[in-house]
Backbone as XML, in Angstrom:
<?xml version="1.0"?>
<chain id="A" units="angstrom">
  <residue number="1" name="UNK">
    <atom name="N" x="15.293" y="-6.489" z="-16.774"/>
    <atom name="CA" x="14.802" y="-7.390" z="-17.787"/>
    <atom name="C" x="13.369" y="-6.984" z="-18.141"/>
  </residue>
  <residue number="2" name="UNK">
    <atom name="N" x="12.697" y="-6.828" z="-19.837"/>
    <atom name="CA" x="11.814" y="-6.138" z="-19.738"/>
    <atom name="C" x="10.554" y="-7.769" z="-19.903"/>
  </residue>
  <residue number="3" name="UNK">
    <atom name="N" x="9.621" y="-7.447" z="-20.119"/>
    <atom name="CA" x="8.858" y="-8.787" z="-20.434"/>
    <atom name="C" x="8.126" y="-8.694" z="-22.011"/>
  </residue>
  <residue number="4" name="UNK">
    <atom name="N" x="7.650" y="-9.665" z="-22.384"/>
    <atom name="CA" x="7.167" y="-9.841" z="-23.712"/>
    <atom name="C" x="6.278" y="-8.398" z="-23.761"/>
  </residue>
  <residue number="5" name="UNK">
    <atom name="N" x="4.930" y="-8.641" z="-23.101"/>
    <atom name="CA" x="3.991" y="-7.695" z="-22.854"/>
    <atom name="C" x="4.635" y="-5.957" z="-22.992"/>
  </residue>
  <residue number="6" name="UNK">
    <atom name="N" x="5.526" y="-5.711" z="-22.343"/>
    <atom name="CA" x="6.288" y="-4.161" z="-22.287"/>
    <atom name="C" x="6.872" y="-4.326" z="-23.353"/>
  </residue>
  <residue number="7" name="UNK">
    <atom name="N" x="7.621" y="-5.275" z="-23.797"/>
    <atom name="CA" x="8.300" y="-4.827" z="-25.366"/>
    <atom name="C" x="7.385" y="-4.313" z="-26.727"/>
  </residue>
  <residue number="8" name="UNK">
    <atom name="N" x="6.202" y="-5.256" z="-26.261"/>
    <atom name="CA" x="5.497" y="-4.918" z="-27.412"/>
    <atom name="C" x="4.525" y="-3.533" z="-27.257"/>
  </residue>
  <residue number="9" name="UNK">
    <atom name="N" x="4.424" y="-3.048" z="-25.737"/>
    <atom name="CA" x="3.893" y="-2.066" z="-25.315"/>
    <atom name="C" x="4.792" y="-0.780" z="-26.236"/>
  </residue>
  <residue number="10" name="UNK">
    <atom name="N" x="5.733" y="-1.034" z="-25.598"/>
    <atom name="CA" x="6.703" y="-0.046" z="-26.205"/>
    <atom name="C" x="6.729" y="-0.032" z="-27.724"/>
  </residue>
  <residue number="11" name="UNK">
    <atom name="N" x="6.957" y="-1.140" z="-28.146"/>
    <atom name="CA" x="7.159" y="-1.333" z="-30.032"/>
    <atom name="C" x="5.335" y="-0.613" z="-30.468"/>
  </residue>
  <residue number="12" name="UNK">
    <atom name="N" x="4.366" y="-0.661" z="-29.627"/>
    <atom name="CA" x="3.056" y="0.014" z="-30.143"/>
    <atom name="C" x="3.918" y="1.440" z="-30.236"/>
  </residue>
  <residue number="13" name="UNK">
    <atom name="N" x="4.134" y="1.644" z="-29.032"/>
    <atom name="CA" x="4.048" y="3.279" z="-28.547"/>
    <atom name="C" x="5.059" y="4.017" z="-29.552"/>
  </residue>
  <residue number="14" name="UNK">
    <atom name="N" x="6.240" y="3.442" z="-30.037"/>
    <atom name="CA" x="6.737" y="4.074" z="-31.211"/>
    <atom name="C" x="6.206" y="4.462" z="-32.547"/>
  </residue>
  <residue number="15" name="UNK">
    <atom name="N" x="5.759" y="3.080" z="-32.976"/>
    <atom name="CA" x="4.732" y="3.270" z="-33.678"/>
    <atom name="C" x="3.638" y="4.275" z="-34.057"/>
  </residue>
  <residue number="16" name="UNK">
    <atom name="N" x="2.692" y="4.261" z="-32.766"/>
    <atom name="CA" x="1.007" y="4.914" z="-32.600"/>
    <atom name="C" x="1.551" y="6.033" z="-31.960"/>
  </residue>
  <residue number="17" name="UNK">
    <atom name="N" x="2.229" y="6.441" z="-31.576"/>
    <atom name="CA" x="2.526" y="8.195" z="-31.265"/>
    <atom name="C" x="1.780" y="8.132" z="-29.658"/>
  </residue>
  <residue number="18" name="UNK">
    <atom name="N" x="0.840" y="8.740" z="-29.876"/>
    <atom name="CA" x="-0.192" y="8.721" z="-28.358"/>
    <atom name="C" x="-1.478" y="7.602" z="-28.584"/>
  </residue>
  <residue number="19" name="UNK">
    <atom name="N" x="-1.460" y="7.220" z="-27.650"/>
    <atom name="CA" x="-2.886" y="5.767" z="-27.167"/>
    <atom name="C" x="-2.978" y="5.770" z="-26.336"/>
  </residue>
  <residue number="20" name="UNK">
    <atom name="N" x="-4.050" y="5.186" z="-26.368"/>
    <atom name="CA" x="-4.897" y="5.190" z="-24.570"/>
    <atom name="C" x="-4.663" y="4.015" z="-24.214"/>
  </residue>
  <residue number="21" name="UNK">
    <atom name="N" x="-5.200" y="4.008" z="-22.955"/>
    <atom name="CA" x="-4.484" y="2.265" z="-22.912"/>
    <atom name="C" x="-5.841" y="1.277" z="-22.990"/>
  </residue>
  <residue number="22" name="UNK">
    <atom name="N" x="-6.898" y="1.661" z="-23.499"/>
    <atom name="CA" x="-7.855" y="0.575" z="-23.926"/>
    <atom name="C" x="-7.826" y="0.683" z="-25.133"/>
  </residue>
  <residue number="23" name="UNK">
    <atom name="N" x="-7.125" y="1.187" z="-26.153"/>
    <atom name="CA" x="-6.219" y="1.398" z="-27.555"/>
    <atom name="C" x="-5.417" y="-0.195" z="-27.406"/>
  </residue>
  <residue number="24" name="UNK">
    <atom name="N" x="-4.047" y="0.574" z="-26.457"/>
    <atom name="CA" x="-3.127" y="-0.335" z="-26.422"/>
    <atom name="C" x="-3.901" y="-1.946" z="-26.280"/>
  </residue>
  <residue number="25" name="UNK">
    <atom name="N" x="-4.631" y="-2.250" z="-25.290"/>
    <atom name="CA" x="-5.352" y="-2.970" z="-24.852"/>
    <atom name="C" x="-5.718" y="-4.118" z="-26.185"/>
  </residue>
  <residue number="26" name="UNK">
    <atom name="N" x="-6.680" y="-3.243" z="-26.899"/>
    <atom name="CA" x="-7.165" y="-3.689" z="-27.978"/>
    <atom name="C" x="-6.507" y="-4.471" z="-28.642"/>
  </residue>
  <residue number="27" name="UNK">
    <atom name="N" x="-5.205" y="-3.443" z="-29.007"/>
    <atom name="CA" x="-4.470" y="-3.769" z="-30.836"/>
    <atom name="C" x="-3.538" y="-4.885" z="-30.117"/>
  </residue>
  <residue number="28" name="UNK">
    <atom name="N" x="-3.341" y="-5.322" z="-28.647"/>
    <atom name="CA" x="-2.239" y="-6.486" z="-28.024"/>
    <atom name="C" x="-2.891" y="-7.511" z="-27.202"/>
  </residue>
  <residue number="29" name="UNK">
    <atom name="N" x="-4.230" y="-7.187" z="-27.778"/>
    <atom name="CA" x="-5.291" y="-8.500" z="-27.305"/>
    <atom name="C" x="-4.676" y="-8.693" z="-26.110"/>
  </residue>
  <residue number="30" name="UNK">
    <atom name="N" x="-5.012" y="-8.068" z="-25.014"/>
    <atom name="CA" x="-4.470" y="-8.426" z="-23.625"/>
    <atom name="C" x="-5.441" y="-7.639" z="-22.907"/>
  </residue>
  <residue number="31" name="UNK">
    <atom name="N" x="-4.920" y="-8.044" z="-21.148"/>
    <atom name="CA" x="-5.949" y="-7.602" z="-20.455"/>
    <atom name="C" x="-5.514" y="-6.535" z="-19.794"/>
  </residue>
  <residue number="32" name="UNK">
    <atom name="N" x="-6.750" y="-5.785" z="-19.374"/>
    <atom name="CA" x="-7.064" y="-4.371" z="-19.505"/>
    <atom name="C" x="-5.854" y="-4.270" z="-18.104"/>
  </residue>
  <residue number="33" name="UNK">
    <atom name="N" x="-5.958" y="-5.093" z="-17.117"/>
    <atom name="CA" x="-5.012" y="-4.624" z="-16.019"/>
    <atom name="C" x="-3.859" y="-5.025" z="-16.011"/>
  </residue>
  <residue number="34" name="UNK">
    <atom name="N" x="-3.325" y="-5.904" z="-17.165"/>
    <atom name="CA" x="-2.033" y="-6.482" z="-17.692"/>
    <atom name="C" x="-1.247" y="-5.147" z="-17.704"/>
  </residue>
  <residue number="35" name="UNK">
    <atom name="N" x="-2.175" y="-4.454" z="-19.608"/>
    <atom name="CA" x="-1.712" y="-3.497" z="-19.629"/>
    <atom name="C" x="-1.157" y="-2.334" z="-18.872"/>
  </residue>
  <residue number="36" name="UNK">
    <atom name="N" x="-2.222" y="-2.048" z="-18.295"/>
    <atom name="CA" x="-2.136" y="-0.652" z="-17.094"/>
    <atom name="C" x="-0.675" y="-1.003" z="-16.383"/>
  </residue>
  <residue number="37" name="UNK">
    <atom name="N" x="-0.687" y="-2.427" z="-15.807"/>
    <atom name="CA" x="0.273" y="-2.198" z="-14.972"/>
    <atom name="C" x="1.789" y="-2.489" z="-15.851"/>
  </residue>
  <residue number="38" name="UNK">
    <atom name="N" x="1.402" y="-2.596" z="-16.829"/>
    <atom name="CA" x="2.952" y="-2.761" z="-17.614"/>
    <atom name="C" x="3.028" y="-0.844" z="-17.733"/>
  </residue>
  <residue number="39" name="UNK">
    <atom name="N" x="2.029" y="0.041" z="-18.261"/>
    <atom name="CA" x="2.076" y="1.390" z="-18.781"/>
    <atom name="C" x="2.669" y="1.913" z="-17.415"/>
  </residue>
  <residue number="40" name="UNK">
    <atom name="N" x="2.304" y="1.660" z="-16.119"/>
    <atom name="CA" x="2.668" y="2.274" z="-15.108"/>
    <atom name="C" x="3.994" y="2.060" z="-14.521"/>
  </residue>
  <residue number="41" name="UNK">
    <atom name="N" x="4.409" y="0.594" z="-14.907"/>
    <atom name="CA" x="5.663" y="0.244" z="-14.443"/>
    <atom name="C" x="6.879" y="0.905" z="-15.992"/>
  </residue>
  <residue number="42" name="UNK">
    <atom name="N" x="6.541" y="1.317" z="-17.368"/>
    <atom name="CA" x="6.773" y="2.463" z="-17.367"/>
    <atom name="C" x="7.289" y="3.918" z="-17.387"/>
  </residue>
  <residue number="43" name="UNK">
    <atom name="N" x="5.917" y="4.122" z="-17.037"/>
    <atom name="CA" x="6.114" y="5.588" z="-16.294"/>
    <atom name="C" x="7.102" y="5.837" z="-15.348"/>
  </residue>
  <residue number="44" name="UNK">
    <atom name="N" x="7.115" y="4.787" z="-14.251"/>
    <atom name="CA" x="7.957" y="4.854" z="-13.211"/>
    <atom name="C" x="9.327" y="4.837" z="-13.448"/>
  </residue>
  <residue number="45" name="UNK">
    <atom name="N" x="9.634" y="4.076" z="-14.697"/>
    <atom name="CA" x="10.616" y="4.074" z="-15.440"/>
    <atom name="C" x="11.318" y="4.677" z="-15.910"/>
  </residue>
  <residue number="46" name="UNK">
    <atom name="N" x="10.387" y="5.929" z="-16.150"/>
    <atom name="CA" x="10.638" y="7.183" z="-16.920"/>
    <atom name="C" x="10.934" y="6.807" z="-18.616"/>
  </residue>
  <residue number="47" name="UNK">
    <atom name="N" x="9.718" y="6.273" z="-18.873"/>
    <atom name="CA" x="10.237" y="5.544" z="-20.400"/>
    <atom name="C" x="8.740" y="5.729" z="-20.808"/>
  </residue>
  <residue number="48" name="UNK">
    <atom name="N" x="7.659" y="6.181" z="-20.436"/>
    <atom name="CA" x="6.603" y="6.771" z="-21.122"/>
    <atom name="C" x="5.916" y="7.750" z="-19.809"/>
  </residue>
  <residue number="49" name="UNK">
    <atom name="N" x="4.883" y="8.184" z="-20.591"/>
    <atom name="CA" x="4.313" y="8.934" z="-19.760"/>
    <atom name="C" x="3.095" y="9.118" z="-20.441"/>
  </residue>
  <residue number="50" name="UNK">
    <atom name="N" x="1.702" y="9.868" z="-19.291"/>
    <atom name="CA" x="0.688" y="9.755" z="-19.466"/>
    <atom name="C" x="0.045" y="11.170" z="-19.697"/>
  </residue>
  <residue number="51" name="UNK">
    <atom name="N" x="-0.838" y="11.913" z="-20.604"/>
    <atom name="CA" x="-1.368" y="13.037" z="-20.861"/>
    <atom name="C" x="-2.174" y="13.323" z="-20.043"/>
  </residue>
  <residue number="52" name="UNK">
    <atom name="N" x="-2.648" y="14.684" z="-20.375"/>
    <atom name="CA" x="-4.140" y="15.028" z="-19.451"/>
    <atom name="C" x="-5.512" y="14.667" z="-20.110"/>
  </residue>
  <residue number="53" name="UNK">
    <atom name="N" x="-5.237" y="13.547" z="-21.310"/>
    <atom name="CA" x="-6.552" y="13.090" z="-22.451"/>
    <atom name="C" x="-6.349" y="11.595" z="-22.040"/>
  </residue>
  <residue number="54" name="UNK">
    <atom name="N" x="-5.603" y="11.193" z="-20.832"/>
    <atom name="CA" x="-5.092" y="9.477" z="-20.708"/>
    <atom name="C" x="-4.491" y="8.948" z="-21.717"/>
  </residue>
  <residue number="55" name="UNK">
    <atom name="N" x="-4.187" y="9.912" z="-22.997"/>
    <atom name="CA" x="-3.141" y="8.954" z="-23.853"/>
    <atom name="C" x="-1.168" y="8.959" z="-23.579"/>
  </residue>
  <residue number="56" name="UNK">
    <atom name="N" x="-1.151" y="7.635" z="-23.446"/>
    <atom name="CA" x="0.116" y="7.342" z="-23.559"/>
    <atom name="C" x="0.925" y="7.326" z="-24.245"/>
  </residue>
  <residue number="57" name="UNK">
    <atom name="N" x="2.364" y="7.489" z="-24.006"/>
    <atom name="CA" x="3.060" y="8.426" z="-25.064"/>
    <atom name="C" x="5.146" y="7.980" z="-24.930"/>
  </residue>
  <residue number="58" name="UNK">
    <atom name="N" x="5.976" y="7.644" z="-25.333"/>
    <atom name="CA" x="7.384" y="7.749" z="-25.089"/>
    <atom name="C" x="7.548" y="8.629" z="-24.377"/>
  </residue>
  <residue number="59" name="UNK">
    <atom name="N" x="7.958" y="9.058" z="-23.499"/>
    <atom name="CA" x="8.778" y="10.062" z="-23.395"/>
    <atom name="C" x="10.210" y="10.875" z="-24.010"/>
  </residue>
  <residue number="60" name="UNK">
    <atom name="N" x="10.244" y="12.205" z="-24.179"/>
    <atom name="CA" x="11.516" y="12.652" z="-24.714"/>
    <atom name="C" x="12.304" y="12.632" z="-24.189"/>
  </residue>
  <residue number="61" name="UNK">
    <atom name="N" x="13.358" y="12.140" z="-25.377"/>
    <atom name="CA" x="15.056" y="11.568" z="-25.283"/>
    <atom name="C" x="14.662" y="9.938" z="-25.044"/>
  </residue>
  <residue number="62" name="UNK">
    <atom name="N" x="13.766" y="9.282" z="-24.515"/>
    <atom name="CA" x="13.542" y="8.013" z="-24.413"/>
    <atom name="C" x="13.524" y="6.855" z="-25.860"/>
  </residue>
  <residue number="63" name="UNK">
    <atom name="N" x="13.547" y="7.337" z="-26.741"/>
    <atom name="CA" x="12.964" y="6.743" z="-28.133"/>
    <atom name="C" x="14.720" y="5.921" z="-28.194"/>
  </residue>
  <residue number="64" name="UNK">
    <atom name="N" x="15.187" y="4.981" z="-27.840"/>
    <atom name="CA" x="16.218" y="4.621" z="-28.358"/>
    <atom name="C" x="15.762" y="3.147" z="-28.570"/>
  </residue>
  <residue number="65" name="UNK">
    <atom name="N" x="17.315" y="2.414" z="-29.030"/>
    <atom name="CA" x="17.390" y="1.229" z="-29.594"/>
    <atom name="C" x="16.640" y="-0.383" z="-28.625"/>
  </residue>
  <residue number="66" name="UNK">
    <atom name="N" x="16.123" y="-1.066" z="-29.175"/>
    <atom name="CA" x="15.456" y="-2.189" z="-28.316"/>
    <atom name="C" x="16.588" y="-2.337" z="-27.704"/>
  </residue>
  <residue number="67" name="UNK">
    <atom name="N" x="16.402" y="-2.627" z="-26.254"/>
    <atom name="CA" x="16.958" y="-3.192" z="-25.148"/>
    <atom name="C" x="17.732" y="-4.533" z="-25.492"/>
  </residue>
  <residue number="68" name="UNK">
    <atom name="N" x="18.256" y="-4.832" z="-25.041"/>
    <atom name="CA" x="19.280" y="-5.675" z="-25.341"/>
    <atom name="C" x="19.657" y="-6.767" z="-23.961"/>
  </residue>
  <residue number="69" name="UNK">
    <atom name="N" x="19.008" y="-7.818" z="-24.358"/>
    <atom name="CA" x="19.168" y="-8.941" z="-22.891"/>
    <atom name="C" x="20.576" y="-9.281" z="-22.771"/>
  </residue>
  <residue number="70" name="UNK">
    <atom name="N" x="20.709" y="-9.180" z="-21.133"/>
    <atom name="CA" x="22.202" y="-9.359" z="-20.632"/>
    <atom name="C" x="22.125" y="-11.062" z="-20.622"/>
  </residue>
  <residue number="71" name="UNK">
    <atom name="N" x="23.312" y="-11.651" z="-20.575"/>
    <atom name="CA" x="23.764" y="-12.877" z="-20.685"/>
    <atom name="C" x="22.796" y="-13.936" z="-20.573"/>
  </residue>
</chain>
Protein backbone atom coordinates (compact mmCIF):
# COMPACT_ATOMS: atom_id res chain seq x y z
CA UNK A 1 0.00 0.00 0.00
CA UNK A 2 1.69 3.20 -1.11
CA UNK A 3 0.90 6.51 1.04
CA UNK A 4 -0.37 9.96 -0.06
CA UNK A 5 3.23 11.49 0.35
CA UNK A 6 4.98 8.57 -2.20
CA UNK A 7 2.21 8.91 -4.69
CA UNK A 8 2.74 12.31 -5.11
CA UNK A 9 6.57 11.74 -4.80
CA UNK A 10 6.32 9.59 -7.65
CA UNK A 11 3.57 11.72 -9.75
CA UNK A 12 6.64 14.71 -9.21
CA UNK A 13 9.26 12.29 -10.42
CA UNK A 14 7.42 11.53 -13.73
CA UNK A 15 6.84 14.71 -14.30
CA UNK A 16 10.42 16.65 -13.24
CA UNK A 17 12.68 13.96 -14.82
CA UNK A 18 15.63 14.31 -12.12
CA UNK A 19 15.24 16.40 -8.53
CA UNK A 20 16.87 16.62 -5.63
CA UNK A 21 15.10 15.99 -2.81
CA UNK A 22 15.12 19.60 -1.33
CA UNK A 23 13.45 20.22 -4.98
CA UNK A 24 11.02 17.52 -4.20
CA UNK A 25 10.77 18.95 -0.70
CA UNK A 26 9.89 22.33 -1.85
CA UNK A 27 7.31 21.88 -4.78
CA UNK A 28 5.24 19.10 -1.90
CA UNK A 29 5.55 21.54 0.91
CA UNK A 30 6.67 18.76 3.19
CA UNK A 31 9.32 17.91 5.46
CA UNK A 32 12.73 17.53 4.56
CA UNK A 33 12.90 13.96 6.48
CA UNK A 34 9.30 12.99 5.38
CA UNK A 35 10.62 13.19 2.07
CA UNK A 36 14.03 11.44 2.29
CA UNK A 37 12.48 8.66 3.90
CA UNK A 38 9.62 8.20 1.43
CA UNK A 39 12.76 8.64 -1.62
CA UNK A 40 14.61 5.86 0.24
CA UNK A 41 11.81 3.57 0.91
CA UNK A 42 11.75 3.89 -2.91
CA UNK A 43 14.90 3.10 -3.82
CA UNK A 44 14.64 0.04 -1.82
CA UNK A 45 11.80 -0.60 -3.86
CA UNK A 46 13.56 -0.46 -6.82
CA UNK A 47 11.11 2.23 -8.15
CA UNK A 48 13.60 5.23 -8.15
CA UNK A 49 16.96 5.77 -7.70
CA UNK A 50 19.55 8.27 -6.73
CA UNK A 51 22.53 9.96 -9.01
CA UNK A 52 26.03 10.89 -8.25
CA UNK A 53 24.57 14.95 -8.36
CA UNK A 54 21.78 13.60 -5.43
CA UNK A 55 19.12 13.99 -8.03
CA UNK A 56 16.36 11.61 -7.97
CA UNK A 57 15.08 9.92 -10.73
CA UNK A 58 12.35 6.68 -11.84
CA UNK A 59 14.09 4.10 -12.53
CA UNK A 60 14.13 2.13 -16.01
CA UNK A 61 11.28 -0.09 -16.98
CA UNK A 62 9.69 1.39 -13.67
CA UNK A 63 7.52 4.27 -15.34
CA UNK A 64 4.16 2.30 -15.34
CA UNK A 65 0.49 2.85 -14.56
CA UNK A 66 -0.61 4.39 -10.89
CA UNK A 67 -0.87 1.61 -8.55
CA UNK A 68 -4.01 0.44 -7.98
CA UNK A 69 -5.46 -0.16 -4.21
CA UNK A 70 -6.41 -3.75 -3.40
CA UNK A 71 -9.90 -4.17 -1.84
Amino acid sequence: MTSTLETNVLALLERGGMLTADTITYNLNSSRWRVSRVLHALHRNGDAFQNRRAQWQISAGQRRPRRQSTR
